[in-house]
RODODREN-374966 format. One line per 10 residues: number of its first residue (from 1); for each residue x negated, y negated, z of C-alpha. Coordinates in pm, whole numbers, plus 32768, in hexadecimal, padded with zeros to 4 digits. Example, Ala and Ser with C-alpha at 12.3 -4.5 7.8 and 13.67 -1.06 7.14 Angstrom:
1 = 7B32/81C2/830C | 7AA9/806A/82CA
// end
This chain:
1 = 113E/C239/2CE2 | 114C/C1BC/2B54 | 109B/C094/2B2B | 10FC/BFA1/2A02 | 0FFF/BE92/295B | 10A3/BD65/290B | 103B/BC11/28D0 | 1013/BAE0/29BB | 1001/B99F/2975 | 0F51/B86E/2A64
11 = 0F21/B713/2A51 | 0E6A/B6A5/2950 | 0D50/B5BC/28E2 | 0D97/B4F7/27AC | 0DE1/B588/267B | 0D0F/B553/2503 | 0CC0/B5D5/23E1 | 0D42/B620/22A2 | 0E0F/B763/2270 | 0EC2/B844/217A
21 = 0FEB/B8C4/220A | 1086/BA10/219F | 1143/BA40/2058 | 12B0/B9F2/204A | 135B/BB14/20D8 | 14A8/BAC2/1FE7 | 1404/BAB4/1EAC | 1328/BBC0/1EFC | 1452/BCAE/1F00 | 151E/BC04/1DEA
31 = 13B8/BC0B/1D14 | 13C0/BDB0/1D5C | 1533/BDF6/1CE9 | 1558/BCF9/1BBF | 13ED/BD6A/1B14 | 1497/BED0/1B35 | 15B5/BE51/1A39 | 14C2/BDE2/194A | 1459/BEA5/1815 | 12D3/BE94/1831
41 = 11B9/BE6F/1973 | 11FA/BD48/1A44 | 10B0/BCC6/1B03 | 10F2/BC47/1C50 | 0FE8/BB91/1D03 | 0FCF/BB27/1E5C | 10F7/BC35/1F07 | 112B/BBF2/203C | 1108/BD80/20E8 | 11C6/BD51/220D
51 = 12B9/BE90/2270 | 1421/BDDF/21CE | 131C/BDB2/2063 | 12A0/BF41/2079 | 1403/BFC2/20FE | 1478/BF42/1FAE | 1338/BFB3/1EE2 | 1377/C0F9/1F8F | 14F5/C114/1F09 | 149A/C0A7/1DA7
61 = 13AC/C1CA/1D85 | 1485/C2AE/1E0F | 1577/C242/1CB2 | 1438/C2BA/1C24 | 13C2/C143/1BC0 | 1220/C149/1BB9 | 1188/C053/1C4E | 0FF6/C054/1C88 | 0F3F/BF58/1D77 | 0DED/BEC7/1C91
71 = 0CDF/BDE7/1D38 | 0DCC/BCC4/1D4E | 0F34/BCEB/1CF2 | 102D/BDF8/1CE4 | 10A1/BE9E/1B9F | 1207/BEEB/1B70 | 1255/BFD0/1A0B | 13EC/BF61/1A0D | 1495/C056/193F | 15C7/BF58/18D5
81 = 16BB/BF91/1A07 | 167E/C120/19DD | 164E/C1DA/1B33 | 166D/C312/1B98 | 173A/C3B4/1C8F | 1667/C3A9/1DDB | 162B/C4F4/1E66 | 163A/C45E/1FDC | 16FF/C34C/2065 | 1683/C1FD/201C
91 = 15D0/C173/2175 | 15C4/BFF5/2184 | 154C/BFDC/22ED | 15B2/BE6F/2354 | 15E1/BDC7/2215 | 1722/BD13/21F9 | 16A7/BC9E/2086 | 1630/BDD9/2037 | 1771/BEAD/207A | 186E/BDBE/1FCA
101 = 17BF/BD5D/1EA1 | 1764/BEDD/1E60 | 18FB/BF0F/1EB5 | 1966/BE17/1DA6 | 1877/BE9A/1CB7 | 1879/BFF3/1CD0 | 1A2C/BFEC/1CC8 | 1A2C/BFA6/1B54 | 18CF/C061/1B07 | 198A/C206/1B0C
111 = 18D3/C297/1BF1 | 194D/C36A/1D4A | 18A0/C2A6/1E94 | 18B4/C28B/2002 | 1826/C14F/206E | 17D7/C136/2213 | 1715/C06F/22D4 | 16A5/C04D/243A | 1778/C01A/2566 | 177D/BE9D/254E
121 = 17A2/BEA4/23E2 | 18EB/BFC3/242B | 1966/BEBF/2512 | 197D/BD7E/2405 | 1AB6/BD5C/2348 | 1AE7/BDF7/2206 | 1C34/BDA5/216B | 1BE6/BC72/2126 | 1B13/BD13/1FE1 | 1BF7/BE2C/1FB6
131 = 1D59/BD80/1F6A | 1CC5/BC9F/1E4F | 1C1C/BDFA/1DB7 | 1D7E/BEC5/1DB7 | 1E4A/BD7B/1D32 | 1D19/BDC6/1C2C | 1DCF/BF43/1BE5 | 1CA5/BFD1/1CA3 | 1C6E/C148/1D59 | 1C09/C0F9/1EA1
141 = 1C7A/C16F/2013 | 1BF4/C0ED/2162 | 1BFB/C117/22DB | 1D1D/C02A/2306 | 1C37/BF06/2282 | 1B26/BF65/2313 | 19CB/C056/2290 | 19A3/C177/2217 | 1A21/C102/20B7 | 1A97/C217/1FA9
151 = 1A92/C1AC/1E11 | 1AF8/C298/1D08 | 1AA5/C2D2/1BBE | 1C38/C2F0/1B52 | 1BD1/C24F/1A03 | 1D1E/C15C/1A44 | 1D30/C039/198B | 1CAF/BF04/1A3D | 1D39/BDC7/1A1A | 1CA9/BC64/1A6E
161 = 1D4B/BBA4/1B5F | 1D92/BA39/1B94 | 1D27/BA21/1D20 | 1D22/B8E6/1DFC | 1C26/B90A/1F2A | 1CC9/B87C/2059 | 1BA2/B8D8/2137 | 1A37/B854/20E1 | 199E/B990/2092 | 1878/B9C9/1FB4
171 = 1873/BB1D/1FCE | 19EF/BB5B/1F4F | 19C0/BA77/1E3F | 1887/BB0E/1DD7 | 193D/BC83/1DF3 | 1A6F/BC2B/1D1F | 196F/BB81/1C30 | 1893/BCB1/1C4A | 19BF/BDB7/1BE7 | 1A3B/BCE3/1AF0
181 = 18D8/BD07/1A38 | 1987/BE53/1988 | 1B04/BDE8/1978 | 1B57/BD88/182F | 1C06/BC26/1831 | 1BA9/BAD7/18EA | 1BBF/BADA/1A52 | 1BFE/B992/1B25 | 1B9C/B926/1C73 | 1C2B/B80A/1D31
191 = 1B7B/B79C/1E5D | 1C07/B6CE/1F2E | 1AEC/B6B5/201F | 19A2/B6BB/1F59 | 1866/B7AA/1FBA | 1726/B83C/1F75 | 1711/B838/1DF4 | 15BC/B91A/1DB1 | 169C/BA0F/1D30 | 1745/B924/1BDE
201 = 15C2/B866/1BD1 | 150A/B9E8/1B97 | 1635/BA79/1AB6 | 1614/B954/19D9 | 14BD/B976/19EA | 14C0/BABF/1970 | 15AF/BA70/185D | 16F4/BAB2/18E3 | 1820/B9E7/183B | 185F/B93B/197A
211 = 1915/B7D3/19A6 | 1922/B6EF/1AE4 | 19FC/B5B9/1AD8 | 1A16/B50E/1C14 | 1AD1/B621/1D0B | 1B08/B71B/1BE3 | 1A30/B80B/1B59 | 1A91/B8F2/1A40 | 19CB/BA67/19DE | 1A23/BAD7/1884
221 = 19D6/BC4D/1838 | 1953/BD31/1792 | 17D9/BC6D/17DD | 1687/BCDC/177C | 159C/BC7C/1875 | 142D/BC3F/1817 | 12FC/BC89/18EC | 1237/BB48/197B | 1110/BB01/1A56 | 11B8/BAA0/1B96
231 = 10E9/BA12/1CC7 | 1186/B9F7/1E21 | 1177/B89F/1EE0 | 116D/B874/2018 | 1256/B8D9/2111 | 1300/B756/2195 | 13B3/B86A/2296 | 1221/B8C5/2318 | 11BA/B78B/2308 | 12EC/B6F9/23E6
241 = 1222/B784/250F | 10DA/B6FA/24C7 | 115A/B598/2479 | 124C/B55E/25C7 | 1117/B601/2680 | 101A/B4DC/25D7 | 111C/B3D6/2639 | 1147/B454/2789 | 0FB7/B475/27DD | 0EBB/B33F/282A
251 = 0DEA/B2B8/2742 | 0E2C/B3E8/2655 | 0E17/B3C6/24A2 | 0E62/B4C5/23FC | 0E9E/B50F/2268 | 0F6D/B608/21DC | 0F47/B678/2061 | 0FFF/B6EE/1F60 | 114B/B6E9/2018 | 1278/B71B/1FA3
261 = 137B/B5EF/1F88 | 14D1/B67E/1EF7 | 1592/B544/1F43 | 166C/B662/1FCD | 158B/B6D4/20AD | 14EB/B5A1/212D | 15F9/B510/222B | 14FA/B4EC/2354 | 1451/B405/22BE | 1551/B317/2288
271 = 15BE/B353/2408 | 146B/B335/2482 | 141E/B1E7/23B6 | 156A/B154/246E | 14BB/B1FF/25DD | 1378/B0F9/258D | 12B2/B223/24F6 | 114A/B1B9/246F | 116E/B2A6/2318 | 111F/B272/21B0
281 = 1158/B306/2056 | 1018/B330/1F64 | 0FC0/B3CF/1E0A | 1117/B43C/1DCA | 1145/B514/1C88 | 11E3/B654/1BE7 | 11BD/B7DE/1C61 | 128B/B892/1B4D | 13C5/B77E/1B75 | 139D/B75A/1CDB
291 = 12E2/B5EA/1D77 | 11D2/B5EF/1E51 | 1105/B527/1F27 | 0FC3/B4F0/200D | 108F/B47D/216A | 0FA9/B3C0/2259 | 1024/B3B2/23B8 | 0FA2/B2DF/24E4 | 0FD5/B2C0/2664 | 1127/B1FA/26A4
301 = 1202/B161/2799 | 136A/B203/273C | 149A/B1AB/27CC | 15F1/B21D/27CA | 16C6/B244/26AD | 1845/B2C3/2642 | 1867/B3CE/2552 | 19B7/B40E/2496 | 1A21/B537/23FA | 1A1E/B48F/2292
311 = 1885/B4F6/22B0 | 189D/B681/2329 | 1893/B72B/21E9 | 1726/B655/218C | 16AD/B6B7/2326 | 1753/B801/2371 | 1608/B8AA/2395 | 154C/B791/245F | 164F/B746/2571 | 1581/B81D/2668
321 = 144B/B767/2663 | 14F9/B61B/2619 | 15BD/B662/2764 | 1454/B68C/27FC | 13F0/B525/2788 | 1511/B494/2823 | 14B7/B52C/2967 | 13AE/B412/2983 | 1412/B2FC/28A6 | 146A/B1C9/297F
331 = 1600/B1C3/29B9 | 1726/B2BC/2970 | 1765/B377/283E | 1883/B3ED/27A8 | 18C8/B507/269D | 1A24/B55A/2619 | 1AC0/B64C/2522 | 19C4/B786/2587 | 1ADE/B886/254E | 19F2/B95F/2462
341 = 18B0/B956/255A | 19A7/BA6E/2606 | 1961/BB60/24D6 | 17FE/BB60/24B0 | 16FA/BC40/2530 | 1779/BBFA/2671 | 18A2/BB29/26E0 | 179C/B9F8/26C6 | 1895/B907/2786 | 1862/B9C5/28B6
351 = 1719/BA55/28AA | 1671/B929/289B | 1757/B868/2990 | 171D/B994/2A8C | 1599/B97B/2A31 | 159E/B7F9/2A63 | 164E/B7D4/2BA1 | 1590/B8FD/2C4D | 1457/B816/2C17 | 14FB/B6E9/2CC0
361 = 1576/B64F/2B6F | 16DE/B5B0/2BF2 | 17C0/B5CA/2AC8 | 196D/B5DA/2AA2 | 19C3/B737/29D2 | 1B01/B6FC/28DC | 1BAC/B7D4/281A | 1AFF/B78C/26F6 | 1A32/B658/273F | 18FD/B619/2842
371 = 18BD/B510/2939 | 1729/B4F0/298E | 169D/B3CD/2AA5 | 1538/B3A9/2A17 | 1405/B35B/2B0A | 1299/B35D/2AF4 | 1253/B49E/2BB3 | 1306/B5F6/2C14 | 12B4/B6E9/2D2F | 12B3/B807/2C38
381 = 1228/B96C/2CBD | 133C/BA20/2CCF | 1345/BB5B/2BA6 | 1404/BB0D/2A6F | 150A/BC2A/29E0 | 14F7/BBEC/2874 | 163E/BCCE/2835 | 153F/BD85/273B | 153A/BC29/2669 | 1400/BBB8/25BD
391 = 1456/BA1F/25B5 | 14BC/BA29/2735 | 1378/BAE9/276B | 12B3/B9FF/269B | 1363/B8B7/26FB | 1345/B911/2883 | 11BE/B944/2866 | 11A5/B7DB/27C9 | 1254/B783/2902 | 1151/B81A/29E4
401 = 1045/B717/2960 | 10C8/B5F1/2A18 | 118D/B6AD/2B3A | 10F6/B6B7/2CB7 | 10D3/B81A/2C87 | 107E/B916/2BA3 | 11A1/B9B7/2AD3 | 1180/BB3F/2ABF | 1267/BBB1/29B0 | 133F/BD38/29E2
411 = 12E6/BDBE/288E | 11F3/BD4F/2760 | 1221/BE48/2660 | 132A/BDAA/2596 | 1247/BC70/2546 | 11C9/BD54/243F | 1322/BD30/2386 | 12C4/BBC5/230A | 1175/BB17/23AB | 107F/BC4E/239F
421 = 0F6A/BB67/2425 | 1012/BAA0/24EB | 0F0D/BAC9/2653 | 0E14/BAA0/2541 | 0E4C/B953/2478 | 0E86/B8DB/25EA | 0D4A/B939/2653 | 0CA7/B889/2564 | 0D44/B73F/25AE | 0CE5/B756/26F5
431 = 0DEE/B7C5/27C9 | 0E03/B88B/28A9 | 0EB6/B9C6/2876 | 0E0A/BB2F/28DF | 0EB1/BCA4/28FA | 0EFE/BD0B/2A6B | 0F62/BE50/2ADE | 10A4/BE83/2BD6 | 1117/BFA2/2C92
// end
C-alpha cells in the first residue's frame, strides 16, 4: 500500500519570535513579466520561489527571455515586449496570476502560444479575461472560457478599449492593462469595485504613462519601460496565517518584518482590529512604490464580528484562515457576499465549511455568505480534504494548534505554490507542526 507524508499539526505552546515571512507571491510574478517589457536588465531581489513564481519564470524563458539567478536577486535581460514563439506550450501549473497576466500580455506582443495549466487552474473561469481582449480586436480562441488559451500573431490592428470592471478583479484589470502595453492609443479602465493595484504601482514604477484618478485608470501606448531595482515585500497573504495563529495562542509575541501593506491587500487587519485583535503597524516605508511595515502581533481575546461584502476584494485571499479565527472567537460570526471564494483554487466556500464542521465547528452554509458559532475549543482529529488548495491546507493546520486533537491534512504538496516554508517558520515559533506518514 502507497503511503503519503503529509503534515500534522498539534496543540501548541506559545508562539515568539521575530520572522520574515515569504515574498509576496503577486508581485513576485508581476515583477517577472513587467521587467521582461523593459529595454535593459531588471534586478529583482528577494523572489519569492514558490511553484506559481518558477511556473512563470519557466514560460518567460521559454519566449526566450534570459534570466540568471546571482547570489541575491534574480536578473531579468527584458528585450522591450519582444518574445519569441515558444517551442512548447506555456505550463503555468496553478497560477491564476501567472496565466492571465501572460494572456493579456502576450495577445498584443505577435507571437503563436498555447497557454495551460493544471487541473485546478483548467477548471477556473477564463472568459472573464478573454471578452475584454477580443472587444480589444485580439486573436484568441478558448475552451468555451475555460484553459487551454490560443493567441495569434495575425498582426491585426489592436485597438484600446474603454472597459468598466463590474467584478473586483485584479487580475483582469492587470491583463487588459498588460495588452494594452503595445496597442497604440489610450486605454481606460473603470472599476467599479476596486482591487489589488501592484500591477498600476510597478508599471508606473517602471515608467509606464499610467494615470489613476479615483476608480479610473488610464494606459497610454506606445511606452518605454525602464529597468529598476525592484525588491519584493512581504507577502500580507503569508503573513495572514502567522498573525491569526499569534492571536489565537497564549501568551504568544510575535514580529513580522518587512510586510507588505497594499491598502488593497490589507483588509484583515481592519477586520481583526474590529474582532479585539492585539496588532500594530511599525517602520512603515517604500519597496519600489509599494508600503511596508514591521507588524507586531500578541495573544488576544477575539470575538465575533460581521463582515460585508463591501470588504472581499481587500480579503479574498485570507477568508480561509480568517474563517479559522472565527471558529474560536467568543460569539457568532457572519460573512456575506463570498460569491468569488467559489472560483479559487478550490470552491473555498465549501471546502472550508466542510473542513470546519467535520472538526465540530457548528456553522450555517449560504449561498454565498457563512455563518460560524465561535468557542474556545474544537474536537478536531478528523483528516482535512484540502480540495488540492494551499490556503485551506494552510489555514486548517493553524486550526490544529488549539483543537482537542491533532489535524492530519490529505495532501501537502501544493503549500509549495505560495508558503514554501511554511512547517518551517512554524517550527521556529514554537508550534507544533511535524510530517506524519498515512497509509
Amino acid at each position: 500500500m502507497k503511503k503519503t507524508i503529509t503534515l500534522k499539526s498539534s496543540k501548541s505552546k506559545p508562539l515568539n519570535g521575530t520572522v520574515t515571512v515569504p515574498s509576496d507571491k503577486s508581485i513576485s510574478i508581476r515583477s517577472l513579466i513587467i521587467s521582461s517589457t523593459c529595454l535593459g536588465n531588471t534586478r529583482v531581489f528577494k523572489l519569492l520561489e514558490s511553484e506559481d513564481v518558477m511556473n512563470t519564470l519557466k514560460v518567460l524563458r521559454n519566449l526566450e527571455i534570459k534570466i540568471i539567478k546571482k547570489n541575491d536577486y534574480y536578473e531579468i535581460f527584458g528585450q522591450g515586449g519582444v518574445f519569441s514563439d515558444p517551442q512548447k506550450i506555456l505550463h503555468f501549473g496553478n497560477s491564476g496570476t501567472g496565466v492571465r497576466l501572460m494572456t493579456g500580455l502576450l495577445s498584443t506582443s505577435e507571437v503563436n502560444a498555447t497557454l495551460t495549466g493544471d487541473k485546478s487552474l483548467s477548471s477556473r473561469p477564463m472568459k472573464r479575461i478573454i471578452d475584454p481582449l477580443q472587444e480589444m480586436n485580439i486573436s484568441i480562441t478558448h475552451n468555451d472560457g475555460l484553459l487551454p488559451i490560443k493567441v495569434f500573431n495575425h498582426n491585426n490592428h489592436h485597438v484600446p478599449i474603454n472597459h468598466t470592471l463590474n467584478v473586483g478583479s485584479a487580475q483582469v484589470k492587470s491583463c487588459i492593462l498588460l495588452a494594452a502595453l503595445n496597442t497604440k492609443g489610450t486605454t481606460t479602465i473603470v472599476e467599479k469595485i476596486p482591487s489589488r493595484d501592484h500591477t498600476e504601482i510597478m508599471l508606473k514604477f517602471m515608467g509606464a504613462n499610467l494615470i489613476k484618478e479615483k476608480n479610473v485608470i488610464k494606459l497610454t501606448s506606445p511606452n518605454f519601460l525602464k529597468p529598476r531595482e525592484l525588491r519584493i515585500p512581504g507577502d500580507f497573504s503569508s503573513a495572514a496565517f502567522v498573525i491569526i495563529a499569534v492571536l489565537l495562542s497564549k501568551k504568544s509575541k510575535v514580529k513580522l518584518k518587512d510586510v507588505g501593506l497594499n491598502y488593497y491587500r490589507t483588509g484583515l487587519l481592519d477586520v481583526l482590529k474590529k474582532m479585539n485583535a492585539n496588532i500594530s503597524v511599525k517602520n512603515k516605508r517604500k519597496f519600489n512604490g509599494e508600503i511596508v511595515g514591521d507588524i507586531e502581533v500578541e495573544s488576544s481575546n477575539l470575538i465575533a464580528t460581521v463582515v460585508n461584502k463591501g470588504i472581499v476584494p481587500r480579503l479574498i485571499d485570507e477568508y480561509p484562515i480568517l474563517f479559522v479565527a472565527a471558529s474560536y472567537a467568543l460569539g457568532v460570526s457572519e460573512f456575506y457576499g463570498l460569491k468569488e471564494l467559489k472560483v479559487k483554487e478550490s470552491n473555498r466556500l465549501t471546502s472550508m465549511s466542510n473542513a470546519l464542521s467535520k472538526n465540530g465547528v457548528r456553522l450555517v452554509l449560504g449561498n454565498d455568505s457563512i455563518k460560524i458559532y465561535g468557542k474556545e475549543n474544537h474536537e478536531g482529529g478528523n483528516q482535512v480534504e484540502t480540495e488540492n488548495d494551499h490556503r485551506v491546507a494552510m489555514s486548517m493546520l493553524i486550526f490544529g494548534f488549539f483543537s482537542n486533537k491533532s489535524i492530519v491534512i490529505d495532501e501537502m504538496k501544493m503549500i509549495k505554490t505560495s508558503f514554501p516554508s511554511f512547517k518551517e517558520l512554524f517550527q521556529k515559533l514554537g508550534a507544533k507542526i511535524e510530517y506524519f506518514q498515512k497509509l
